[in-house]
C-alpha positions in Angstrom: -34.8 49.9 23.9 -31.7 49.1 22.1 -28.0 49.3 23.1 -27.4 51.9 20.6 -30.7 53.9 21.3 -31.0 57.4 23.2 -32.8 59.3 25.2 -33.4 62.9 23.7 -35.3 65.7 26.1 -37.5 67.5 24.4 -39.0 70.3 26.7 -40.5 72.7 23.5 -42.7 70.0 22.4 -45.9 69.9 24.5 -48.5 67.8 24.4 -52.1 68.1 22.3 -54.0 68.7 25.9 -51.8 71.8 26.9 -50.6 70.6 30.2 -46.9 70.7 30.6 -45.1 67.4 30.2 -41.6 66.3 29.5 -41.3 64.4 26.2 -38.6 61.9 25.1 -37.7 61.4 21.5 -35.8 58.1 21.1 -32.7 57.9 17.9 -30.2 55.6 17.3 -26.8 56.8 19.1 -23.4 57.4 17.5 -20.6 55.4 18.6 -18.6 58.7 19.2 -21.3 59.9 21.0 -21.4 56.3 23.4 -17.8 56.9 23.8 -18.4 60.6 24.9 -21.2 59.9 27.3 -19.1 57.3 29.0 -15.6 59.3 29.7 -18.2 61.8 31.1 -19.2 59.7 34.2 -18.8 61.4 37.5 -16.0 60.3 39.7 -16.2 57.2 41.3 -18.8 56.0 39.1 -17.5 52.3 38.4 -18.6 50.8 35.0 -19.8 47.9 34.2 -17.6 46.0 31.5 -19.9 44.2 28.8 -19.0 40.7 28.4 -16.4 40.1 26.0 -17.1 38.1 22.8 -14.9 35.5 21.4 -13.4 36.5 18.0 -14.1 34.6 14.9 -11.6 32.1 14.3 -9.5 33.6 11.4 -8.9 31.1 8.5 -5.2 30.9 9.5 -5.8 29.8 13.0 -8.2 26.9 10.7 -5.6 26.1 8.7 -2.8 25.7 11.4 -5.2 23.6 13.2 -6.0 21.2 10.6 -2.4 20.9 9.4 -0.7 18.1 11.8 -3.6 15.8 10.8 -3.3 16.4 7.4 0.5 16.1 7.8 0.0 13.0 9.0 -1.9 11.3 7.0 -0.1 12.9 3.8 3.1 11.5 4.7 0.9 7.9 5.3 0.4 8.2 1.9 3.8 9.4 1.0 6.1 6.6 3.2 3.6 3.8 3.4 1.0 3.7 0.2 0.3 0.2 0.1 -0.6 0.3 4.0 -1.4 3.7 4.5 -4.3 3.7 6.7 -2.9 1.7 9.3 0.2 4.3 8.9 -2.1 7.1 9.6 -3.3 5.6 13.0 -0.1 4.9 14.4 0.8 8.2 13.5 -2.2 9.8 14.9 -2.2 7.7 17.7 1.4 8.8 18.6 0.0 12.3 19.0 -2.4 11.7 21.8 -1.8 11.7 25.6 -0.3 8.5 27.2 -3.9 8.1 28.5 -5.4 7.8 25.0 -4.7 5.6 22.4 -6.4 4.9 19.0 -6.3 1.7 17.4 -7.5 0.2 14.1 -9.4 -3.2 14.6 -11.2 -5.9 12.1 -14.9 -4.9 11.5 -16.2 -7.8 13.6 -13.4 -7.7 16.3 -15.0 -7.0 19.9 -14.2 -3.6 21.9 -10.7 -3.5 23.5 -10.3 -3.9 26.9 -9.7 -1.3 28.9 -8.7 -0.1 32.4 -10.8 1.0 35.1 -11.4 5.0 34.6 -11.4 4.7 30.9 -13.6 3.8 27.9 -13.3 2.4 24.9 -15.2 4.6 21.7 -15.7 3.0 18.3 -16.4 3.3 14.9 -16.7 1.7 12.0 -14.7 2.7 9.0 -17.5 2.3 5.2 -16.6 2.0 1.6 -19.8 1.7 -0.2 -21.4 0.3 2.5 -18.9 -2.0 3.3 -17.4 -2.4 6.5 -13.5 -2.2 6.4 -12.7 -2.2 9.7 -13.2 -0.2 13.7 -11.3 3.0 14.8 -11.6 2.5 18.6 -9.9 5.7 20.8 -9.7 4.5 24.0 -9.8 7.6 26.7 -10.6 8.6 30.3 -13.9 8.3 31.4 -14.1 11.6 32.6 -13.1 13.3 28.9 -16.2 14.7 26.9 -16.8 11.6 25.1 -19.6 13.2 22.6 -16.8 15.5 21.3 -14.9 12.6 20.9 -17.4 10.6 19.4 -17.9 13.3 17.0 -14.0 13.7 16.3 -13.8 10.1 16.0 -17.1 9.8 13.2 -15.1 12.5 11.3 -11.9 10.7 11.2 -13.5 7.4 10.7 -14.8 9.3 7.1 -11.4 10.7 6.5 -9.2 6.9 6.9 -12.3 5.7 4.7 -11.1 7.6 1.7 -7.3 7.7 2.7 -8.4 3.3 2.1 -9.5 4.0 -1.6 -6.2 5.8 -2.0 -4.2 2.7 -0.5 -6.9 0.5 -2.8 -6.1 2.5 -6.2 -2.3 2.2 -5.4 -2.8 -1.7 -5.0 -4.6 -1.5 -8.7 -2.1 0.7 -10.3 0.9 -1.0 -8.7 -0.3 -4.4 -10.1 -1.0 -3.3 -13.2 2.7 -1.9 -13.3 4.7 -4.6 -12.1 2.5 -7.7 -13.4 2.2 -10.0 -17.2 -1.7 -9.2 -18.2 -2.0 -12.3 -19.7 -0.1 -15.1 -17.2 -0.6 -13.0 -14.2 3.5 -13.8 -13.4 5.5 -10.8 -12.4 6.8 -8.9 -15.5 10.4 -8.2 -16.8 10.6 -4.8 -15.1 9.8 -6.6 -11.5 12.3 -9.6 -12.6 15.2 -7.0 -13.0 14.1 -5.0 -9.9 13.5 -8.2 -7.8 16.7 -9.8 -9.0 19.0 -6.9 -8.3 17.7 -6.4 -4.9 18.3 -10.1 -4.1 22.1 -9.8 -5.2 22.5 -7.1 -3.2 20.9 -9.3 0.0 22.9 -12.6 -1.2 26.1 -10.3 -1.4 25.5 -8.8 2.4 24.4 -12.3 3.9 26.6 -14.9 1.7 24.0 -16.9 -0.3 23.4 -18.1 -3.2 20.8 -16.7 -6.4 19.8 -19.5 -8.7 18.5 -17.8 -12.4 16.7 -20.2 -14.5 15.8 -18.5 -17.8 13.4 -21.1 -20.1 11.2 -20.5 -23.3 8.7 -22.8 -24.8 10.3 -25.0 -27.8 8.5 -24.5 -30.9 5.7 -21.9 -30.0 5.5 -20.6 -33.2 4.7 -23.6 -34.8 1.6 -24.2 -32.2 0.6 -20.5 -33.2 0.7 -21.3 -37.0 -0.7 -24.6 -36.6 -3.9 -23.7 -33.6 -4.2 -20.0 -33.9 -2.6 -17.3 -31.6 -5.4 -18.1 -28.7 -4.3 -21.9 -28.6 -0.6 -20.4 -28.1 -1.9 -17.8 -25.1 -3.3 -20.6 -23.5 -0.2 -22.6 -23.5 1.7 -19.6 -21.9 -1.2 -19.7 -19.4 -0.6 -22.9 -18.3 2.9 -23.3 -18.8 3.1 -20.2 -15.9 0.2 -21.1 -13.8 2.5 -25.1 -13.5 6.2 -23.3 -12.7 4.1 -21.0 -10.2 3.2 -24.3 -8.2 6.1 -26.2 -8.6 8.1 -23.4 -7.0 8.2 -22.0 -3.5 6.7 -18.7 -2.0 9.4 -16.2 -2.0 10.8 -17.2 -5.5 10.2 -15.2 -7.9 8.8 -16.6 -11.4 8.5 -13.8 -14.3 7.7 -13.6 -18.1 9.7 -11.8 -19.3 9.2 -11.9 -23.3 7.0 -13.4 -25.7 7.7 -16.9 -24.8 10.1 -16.2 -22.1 10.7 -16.8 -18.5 12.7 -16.4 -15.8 12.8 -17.6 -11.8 14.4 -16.4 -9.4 15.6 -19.0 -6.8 16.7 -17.8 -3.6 17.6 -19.4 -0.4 15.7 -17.1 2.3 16.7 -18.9 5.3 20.6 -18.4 4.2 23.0 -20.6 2.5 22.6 -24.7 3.2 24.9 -26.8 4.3 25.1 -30.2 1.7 23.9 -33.4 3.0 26.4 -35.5 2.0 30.0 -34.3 2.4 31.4 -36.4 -0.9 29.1 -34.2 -2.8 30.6 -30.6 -1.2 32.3 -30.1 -4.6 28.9 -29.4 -5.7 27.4 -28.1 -3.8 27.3 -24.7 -5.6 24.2 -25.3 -7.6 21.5 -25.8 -4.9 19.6 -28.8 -4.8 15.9 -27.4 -4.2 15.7 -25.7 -7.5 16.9 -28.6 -9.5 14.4 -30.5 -7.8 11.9 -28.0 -8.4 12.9 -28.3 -12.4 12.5 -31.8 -12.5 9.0 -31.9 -11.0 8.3 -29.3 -13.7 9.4 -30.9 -16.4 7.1 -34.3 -15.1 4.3 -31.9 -14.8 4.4 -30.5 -18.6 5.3 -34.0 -19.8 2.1 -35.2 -18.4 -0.3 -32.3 -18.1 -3.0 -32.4 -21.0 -3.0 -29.3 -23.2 -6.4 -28.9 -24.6 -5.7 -26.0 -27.2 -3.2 -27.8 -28.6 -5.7 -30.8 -29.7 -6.3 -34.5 -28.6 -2.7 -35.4 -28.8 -1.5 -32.0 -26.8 -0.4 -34.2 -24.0 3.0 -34.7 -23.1 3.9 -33.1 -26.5 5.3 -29.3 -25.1 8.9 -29.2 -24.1 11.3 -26.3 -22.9 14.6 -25.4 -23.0 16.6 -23.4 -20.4 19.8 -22.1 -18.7 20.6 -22.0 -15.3 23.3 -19.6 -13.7 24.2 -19.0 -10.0 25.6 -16.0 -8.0 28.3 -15.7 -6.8 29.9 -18.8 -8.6 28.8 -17.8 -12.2 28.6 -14.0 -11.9 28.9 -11.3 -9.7 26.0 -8.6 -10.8 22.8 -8.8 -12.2 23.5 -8.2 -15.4 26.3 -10.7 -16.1 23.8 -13.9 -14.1 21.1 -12.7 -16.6 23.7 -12.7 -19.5 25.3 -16.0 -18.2 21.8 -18.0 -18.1 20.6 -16.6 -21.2 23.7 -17.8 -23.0 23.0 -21.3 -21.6 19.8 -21.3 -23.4 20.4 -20.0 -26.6 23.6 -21.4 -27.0 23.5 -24.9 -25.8 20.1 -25.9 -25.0 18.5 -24.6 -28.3 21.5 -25.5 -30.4 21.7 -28.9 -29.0 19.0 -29.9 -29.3 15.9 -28.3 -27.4 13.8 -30.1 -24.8 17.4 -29.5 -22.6 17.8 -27.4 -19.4 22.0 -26.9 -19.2 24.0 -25.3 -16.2 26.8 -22.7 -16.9 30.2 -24.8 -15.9 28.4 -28.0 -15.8 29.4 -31.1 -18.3 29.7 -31.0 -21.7 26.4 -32.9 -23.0 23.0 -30.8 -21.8 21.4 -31.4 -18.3 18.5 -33.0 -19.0 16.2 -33.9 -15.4 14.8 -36.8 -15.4 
């Protein structure tokens, strides 16, 4: 018999044998009538309370659950795009109890150690089948550690796709700041990098080197080998500043056959060596160093595209311009070097890299 079924007496109806007999018709009852029947107890009757059933989790109760996590590893995105899953556990793992922590480890790194009364839980984090790495929650043994297991699977999946995001920002940031066809940093980067460096140099007193160069005569290699020949030579010509310079400076193209580098000094400005020479000592010796091995290296590299005689035959001009000495924003050290080039090494005579305030004839490093 159901809950909700009742018990109706039914003393008219008699049976098909003739003797009397009490019969009971059973229909489904009404709630009013439940509620009825039960204020009608005698006195004293005690009731028996039916056990109470959870109610459904509303979607707002969902939704406020679920919104610290996704809080969290929206504002990965948001501060730290380029390293946003390791963001989002350190954020996440600043949530937990001081007994837990959740750490983000290389796929074939081994377990953490851990403490006696805890355990160590991990799992490995999959892009296309690809291991990129372990989420490892480390909590006390005595925690329900398949419900952590479980939580930790699910958030293993989530960091997974916050990785493509972090991946496709790499892509698109490259693609934004970078030359397509030398692979050096582009003129938008130059003017963002440089500015950003005068504003350091200007805080911690050091000087910014600006060497701005173009490739004498590219036009005639164009006319005479055919605009692929002339690609190439921008190819190479990039790929051999690249390796003459150092790390942090910063080597751009920044028009057809135009670059710039940035030189820096990033362990702060340098004493000179030789105190005769302090009068000097304003240009910095590294990147004129750094210019001369250049210009060896293009004197003796072979240029294929440009035919059997390509070697040694390529030549630059440029200007050089410092900060503070020769100009005091970006804007006047990019004006100052480019006015170096165009109007004294290309006018007298190209193959010439000259120095704003230097002497009168072109430098030319030997």
């Amino acid at each position: 018999m159901r809950r909700t079924d009742r018990l109706v007496y039914r003393p008219d109806i008699a049976p098909s044998s003739g003797r009397e007999c009490d019969d009971y018709l059973i229909s489904p009852v009404s709630p009013r009538e439940l509620q009825a029947a039960l204020a009608a107890l005698p006195p004293g009757t005690q009731r028996v309370a039916a056990p109470a059933e959870t109610p459904p989790e509303t979607v707002a109760e969902t939704l406020l659950k679920s919104l610290p996590l996704a809080e969290s590893v929206v504002e990965s995105i948001a501060s730290r795009p380029h390293a946003a899953v390791a963001e989002a556990v350190r954020k996440l793992g600043d949530c937990l109890s001081p007994l837990m922590r959740l750490e983000l480890r290389p796929p074939d790194a081994p377990p953490p150690q851990v403490e006696d009364g805890l355990v160590a839980l991990c799992q490995t984090m999959r892009q296309d089948a690809e291991p990129l790495g372990q989420l490892c929650l480390v909590l006390p043994r005595d925690q329900d550690q398949t419900a952590a297991r479980h939580m930790l699977a699910r958030l293993a999946a989530l960091l997974s796709r916050v990785h493509e995001v972090e991946e496709r920002h790499r892509r698109l940031q490259k693609l934004a700041i970078t030359d397509d066809l030398t692979g050096l940093y582009n003129a938008r980067y130059f003017r963002h990098f440089l500015s950003r460096i005068i504003d350091l140099a200007r805080a911690r007193r050091f000087p910014v080197t600006l060497f701005i160069f173009d490739i004498d005569d590219l036009k005639k290699y164009n006319d005479q080998y055919g605009h692929a020949a002339g690609d190439e030579v921008l190819k190479q010509t990039a790929a051999l500043m690249r390796r003459c310079c150092r790390e942090h400076d910063l080597v751009a193209r920044i028009g057809g056959d135009e670059f710039a580098v940035v030189f820096w000094e990033k362990e702060g400005p340098r004493q000179p060596r030789d105190p005769k020479t302090a009068g000097h000592a304003r240009v910095p010796q590294t990147p004129l160093d750094i210019l001369n091995r250049f210009r060896r290296m293009l004197a003796s590299h072979e240029f294929k595209s440009l035919g059997p005689h390509g070697k040694g035959t390529l030549t630059i001009s440029g200007g050089l311009a410092v900060y503070p000495y020769d100009a005091r924003t970006m804007e006047e050290l990019i004006e100052a070097a480019d006015r170096e080039l165009v109007f004294r090494a290309k006018k007298s005579g190209k193959n010439n890299i000259v120095l704003v305030g230097g002497e009168e004839h072109p430098h030319r490093p030997q």
